[in-house]
C-alpha positions as CSV (number, residue, x, y, z in Angstrom):
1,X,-9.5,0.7,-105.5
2,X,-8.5,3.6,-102.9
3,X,-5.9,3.0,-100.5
4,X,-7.3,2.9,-96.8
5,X,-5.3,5.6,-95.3
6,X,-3.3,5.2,-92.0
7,X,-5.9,7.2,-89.9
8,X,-8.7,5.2,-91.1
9,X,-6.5,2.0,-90.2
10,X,-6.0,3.1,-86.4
11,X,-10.0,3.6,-86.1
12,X,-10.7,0.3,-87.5
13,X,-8.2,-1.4,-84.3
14,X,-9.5,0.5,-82.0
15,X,-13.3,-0.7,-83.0
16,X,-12.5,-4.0,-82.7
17,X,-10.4,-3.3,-78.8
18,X,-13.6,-1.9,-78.2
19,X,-15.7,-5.1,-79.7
20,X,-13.5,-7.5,-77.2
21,X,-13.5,-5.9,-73.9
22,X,-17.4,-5.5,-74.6
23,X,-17.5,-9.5,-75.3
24,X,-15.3,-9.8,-72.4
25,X,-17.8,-7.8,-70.0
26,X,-20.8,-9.6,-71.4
27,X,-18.8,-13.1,-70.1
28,X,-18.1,-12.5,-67.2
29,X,-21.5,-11.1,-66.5
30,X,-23.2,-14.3,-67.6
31,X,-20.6,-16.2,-65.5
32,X,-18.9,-18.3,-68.3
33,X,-15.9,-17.7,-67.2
34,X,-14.5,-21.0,-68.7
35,X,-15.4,-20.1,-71.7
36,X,-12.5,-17.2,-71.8
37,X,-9.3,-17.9,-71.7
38,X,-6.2,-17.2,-69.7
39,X,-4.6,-15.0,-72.3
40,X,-8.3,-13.1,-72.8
41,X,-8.5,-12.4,-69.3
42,X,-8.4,-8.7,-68.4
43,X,-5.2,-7.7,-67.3
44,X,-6.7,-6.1,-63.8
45,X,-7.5,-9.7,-63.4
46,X,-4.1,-11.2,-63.6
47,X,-2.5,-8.3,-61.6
48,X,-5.0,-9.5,-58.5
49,X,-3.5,-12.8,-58.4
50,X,0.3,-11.3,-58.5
51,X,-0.8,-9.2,-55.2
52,X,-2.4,-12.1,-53.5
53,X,0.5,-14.3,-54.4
54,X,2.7,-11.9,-52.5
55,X,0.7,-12.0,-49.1
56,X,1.8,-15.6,-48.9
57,X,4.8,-16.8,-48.4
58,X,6.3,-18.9,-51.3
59,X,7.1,-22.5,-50.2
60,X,10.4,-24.1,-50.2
61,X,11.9,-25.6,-53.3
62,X,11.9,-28.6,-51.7
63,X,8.5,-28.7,-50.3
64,X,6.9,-31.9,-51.7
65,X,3.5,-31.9,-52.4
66,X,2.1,-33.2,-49.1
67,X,3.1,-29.9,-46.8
68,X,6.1,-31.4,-45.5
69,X,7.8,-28.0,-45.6
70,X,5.3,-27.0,-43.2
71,X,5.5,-29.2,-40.8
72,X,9.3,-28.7,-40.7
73,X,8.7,-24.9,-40.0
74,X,6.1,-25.8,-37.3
75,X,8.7,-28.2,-35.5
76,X,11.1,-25.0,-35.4
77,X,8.2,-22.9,-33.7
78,X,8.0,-25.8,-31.3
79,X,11.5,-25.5,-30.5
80,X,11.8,-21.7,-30.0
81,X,9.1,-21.9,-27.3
82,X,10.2,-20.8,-23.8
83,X,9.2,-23.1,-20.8
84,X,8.3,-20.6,-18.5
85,X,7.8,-23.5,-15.4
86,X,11.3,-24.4,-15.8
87,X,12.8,-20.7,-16.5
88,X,15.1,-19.7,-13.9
89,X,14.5,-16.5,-11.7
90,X,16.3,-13.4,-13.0
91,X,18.7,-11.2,-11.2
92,X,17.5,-8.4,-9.4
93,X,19.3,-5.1,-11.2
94,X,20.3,-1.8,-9.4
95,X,17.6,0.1,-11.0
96,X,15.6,-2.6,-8.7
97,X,16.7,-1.3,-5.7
98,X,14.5,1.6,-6.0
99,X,11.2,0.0,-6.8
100,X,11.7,-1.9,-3.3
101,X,12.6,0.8,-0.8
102,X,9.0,2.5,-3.0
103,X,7.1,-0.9,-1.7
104,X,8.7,-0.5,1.6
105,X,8.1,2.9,2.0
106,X,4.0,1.7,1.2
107,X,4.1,-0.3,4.2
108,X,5.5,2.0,6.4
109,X,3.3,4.9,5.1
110,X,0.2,2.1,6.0
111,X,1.6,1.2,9.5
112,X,1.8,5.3,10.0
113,X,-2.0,5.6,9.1
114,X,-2.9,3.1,10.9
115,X,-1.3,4.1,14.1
116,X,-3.3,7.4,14.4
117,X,-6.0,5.3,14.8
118,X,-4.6,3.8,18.1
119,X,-5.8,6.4,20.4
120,X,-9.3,4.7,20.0
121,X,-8.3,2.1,22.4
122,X,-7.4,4.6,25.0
123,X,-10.7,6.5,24.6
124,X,-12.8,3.6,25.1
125,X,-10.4,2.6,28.3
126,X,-11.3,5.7,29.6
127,X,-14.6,5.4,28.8
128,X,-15.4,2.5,30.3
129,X,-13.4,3.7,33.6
130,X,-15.9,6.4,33.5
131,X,-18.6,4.4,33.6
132,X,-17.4,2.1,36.5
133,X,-14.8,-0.3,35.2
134,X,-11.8,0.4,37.3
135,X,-9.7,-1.8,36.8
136,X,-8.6,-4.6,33.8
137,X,-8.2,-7.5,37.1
138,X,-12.0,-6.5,37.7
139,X,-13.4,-5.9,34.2
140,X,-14.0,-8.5,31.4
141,X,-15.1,-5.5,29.1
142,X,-11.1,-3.9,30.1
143,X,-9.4,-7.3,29.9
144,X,-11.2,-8.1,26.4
145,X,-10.0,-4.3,25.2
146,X,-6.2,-5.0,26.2
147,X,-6.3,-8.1,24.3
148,X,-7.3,-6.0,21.4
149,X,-4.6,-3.5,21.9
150,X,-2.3,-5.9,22.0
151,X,-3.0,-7.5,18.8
152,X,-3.3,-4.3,17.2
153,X,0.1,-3.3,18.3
154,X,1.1,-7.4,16.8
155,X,-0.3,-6.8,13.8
156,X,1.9,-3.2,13.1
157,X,4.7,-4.9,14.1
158,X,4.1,-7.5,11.4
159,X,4.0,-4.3,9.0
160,X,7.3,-3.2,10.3
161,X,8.4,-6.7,9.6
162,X,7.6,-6.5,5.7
163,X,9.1,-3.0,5.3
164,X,12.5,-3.8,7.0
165,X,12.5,-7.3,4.7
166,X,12.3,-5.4,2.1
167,X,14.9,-2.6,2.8
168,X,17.2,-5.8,3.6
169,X,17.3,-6.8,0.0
170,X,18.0,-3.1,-1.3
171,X,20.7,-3.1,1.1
172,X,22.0,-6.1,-0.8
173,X,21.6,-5.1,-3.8
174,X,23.3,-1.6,-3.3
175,X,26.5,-3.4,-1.7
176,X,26.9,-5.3,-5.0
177,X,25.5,-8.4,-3.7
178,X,23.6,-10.9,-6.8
179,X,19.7,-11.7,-5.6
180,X,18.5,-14.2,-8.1
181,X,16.1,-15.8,-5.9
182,X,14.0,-12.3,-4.9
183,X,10.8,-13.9,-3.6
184,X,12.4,-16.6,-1.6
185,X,15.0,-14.2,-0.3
186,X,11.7,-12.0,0.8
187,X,10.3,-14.6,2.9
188,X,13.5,-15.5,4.5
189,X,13.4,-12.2,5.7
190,X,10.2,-11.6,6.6
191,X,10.2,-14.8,8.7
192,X,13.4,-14.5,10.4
193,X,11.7,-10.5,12.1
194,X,8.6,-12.3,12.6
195,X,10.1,-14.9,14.4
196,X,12.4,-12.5,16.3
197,X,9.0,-10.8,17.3
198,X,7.0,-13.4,18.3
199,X,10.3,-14.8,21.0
200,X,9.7,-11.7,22.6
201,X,8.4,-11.5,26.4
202,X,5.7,-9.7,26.6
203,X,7.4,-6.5,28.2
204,X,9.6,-6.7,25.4
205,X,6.8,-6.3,23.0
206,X,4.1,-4.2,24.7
207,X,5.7,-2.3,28.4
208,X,7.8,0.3,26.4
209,X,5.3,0.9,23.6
210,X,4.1,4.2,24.1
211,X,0.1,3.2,22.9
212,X,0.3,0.4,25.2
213,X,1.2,2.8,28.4
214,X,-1.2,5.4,27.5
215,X,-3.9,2.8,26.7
216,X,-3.3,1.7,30.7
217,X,-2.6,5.4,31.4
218,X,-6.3,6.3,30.7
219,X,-7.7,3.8,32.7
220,X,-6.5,5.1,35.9
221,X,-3.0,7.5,37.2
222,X,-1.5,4.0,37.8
223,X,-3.8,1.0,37.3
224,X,-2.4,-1.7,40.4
225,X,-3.4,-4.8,37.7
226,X,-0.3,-6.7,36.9
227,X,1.0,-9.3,34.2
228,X,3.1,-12.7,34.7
229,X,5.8,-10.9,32.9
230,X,4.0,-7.5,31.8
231,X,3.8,-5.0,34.2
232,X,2.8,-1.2,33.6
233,X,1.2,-0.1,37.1
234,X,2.8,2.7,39.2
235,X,2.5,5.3,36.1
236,X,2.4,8.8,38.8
237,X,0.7,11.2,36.6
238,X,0.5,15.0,37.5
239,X,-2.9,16.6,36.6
240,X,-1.7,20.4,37.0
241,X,-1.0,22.8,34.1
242,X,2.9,23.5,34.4
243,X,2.4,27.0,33.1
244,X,-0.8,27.8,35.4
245,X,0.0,25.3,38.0
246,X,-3.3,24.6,38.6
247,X,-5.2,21.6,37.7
248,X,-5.9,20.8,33.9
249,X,-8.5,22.5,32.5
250,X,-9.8,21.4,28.9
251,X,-6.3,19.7,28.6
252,X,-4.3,19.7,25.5
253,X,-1.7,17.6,24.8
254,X,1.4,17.8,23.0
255,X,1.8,15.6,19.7
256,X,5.6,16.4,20.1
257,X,7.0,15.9,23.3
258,X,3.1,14.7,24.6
259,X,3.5,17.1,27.7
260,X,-0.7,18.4,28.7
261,X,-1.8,21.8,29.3
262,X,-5.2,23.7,30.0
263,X,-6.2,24.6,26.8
264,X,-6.6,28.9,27.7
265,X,-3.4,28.6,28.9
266,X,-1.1,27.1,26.5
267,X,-3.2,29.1,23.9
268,X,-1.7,32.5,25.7
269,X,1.9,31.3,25.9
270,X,1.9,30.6,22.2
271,X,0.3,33.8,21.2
272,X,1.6,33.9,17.6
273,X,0.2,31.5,15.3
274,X,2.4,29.0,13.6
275,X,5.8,29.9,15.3
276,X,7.7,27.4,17.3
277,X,7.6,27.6,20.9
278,X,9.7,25.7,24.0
279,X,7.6,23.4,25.7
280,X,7.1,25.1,28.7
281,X,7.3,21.4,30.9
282,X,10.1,22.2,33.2
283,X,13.2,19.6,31.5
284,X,11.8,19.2,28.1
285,X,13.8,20.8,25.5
286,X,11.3,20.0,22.6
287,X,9.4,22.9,20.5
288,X,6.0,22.9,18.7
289,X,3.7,25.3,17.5
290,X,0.0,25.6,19.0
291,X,-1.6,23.6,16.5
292,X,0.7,20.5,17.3
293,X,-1.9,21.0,21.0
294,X,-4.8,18.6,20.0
295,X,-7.4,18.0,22.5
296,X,-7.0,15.3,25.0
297,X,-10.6,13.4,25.7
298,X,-8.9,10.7,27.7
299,X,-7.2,12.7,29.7
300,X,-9.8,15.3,30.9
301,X,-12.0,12.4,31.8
302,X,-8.7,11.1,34.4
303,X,-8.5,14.8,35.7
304,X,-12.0,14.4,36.6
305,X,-11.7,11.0,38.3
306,X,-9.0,12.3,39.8
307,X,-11.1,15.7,41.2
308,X,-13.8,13.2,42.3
309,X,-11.3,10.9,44.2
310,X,-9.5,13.9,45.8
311,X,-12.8,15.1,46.7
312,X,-13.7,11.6,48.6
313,X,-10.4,11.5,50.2
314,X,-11.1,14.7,51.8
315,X,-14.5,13.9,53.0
316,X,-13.6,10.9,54.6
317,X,-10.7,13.0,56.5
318,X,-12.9,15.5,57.7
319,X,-15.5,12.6,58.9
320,X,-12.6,11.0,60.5
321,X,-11.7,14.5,62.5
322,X,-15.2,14.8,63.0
323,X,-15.2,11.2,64.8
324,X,-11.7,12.0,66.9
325,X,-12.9,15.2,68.5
């Protein structure tokens, strides 16, 4: 009989490759998987469980059959857990220092805001004087608005409170000093200006503040009403334009040096837009340019009082001439 030559040898092997992945295929498809064995398993299946074996973690060699291993590892976890109640307060570092002169700086910039909103309180003052109410000793409508002044000129101090607690601590902290306790350290602070505030007479706190005087200013050239310790009457007021000399006319005031001029006068003396020009208040050494001249409501309605009052003064002279002859 012939020989079966080598090439017909290789094509018989591969038939019968071909015959058992096909049986292979055609068990898995019909789910009998028990039927194949291990070692008949395709390979791609064996390599799936060497990649999911590597996603977990082998256990210990001395894990024992009931997880113990784990448990041990879960007691370690346990261990290396921070308790944050009983975790002490860390140093504040230079670089700190910067972050709280930024927050102290935020309540000064807020204080600043606010307090160009304090010329509301005058206008009203002067409002009301217009219509009648004279005087804060015979006005509940002035007496009521003072009180509000006054607790708007507490409640920027309290600002000025926070900011200066806070620039205490950098100050620390740039002369070398340790602050490991930053939040009580703040409230120290803050409470020891608050209370330094709040011992204060009420002069102290409210005669030399300048919204406070020209709150009472716009009530009247020198309002006669009086405090137990708080007095601001008296305030002599001159209602002439120093560089016309004639009596205010559409007064401006000053933001600078808060001298008041008629408004077509001032406007002629500083002739050249934004250039700096000396107040021309006799004794004031101060400069501004024309647009630091904002319009001064309160005080144009006083010049007007002040017109009407001169007016009834002279009157009542002339009746009482009239009555002599």
């Amino acid at each position: 009989m012939p020989v079966a030559t080598s090439s017909r040898r290789k094509l018989a092997a591969r038939r019968q490759n071909s015959e058992a992945i096909e049986d292979t295929r055609s068990t898995q498809i019909n789910g009998n998987d028990d039927d194949v064995s291990d070692e008949d398993r395709p390979r791609k299946v064996k390599l799936e469980k060497k990649a999911k074996g590597k996603q977990r973690a082998a256990p210990p060699a001395d894990a024992d059959e009931d997880g113990d291993a784990d448990e041990d590892i879960d007691d370690e976890d346990d261990d290396d857990r921070i308790d944050v109640s009983n975790f002490p307060d860390q140093p504040l570092r230079r670089q700190d220092m910067t972050k709280l002169q930024g927050i102290s700086g935020d309540w000064t910039d807020m204080r600043s805001k606010i307090d160009q909103k304090s010329d509301i309180y005058k206008d009203v003052a002067a409002a009301l004087a217009e219509a009648g109410e004279e005087s804060i000793e015979s006005s509940k409508y002035l007496q009521a608005l003072e009180q509000d002044m006054r607790e708007f000129i507490d409640v920027t101090a309290e600002m000025t409170a926070h900011s200066k607690a806070l620039e205490a601590i950098a100050k620390s902290i740039a002369q070398g000093d340790e602050v490991a306790d930053a939040h009580k350290r703040y409230e120290r602070e803050l409470k020891a200006r608050l209370d330094e505030y709040a011992g204060k007479t009420k002069r102290q706190k409210y005669a030399k503040d300048e919204r406070y005087r020209d709150f009472h200013s716009s009530i009247w050239d020198g309002d006669d009403s009086d405090d137990d310790d708080l007095e601001i009457g008296g305030v002599t007021q001159d209602f002439k334009c120093p560089i016309s000399l004639t009596p205010l006319v559409n007064p401006v005031t000053s933001r600078v040096c808060k001298h008041s001029f008629s408004a077509d006068s001032i406007k002629g003396y500083c002739a050249i837009a934004n250039r700096l020009y000396k107040c021309p208040a006799s004794g004031c050494n101060k400069s501004f340019k024309l647009s630091d001249c904002v319009t001064d409501d309160a005080l144009a309605l006083k010049v007007k009082k002040y017109q009407r009052r001169v007016a009834a003064n002279e009157q009542d002279s002339d009746a009482e001439e009239v009555v002599s002859d």
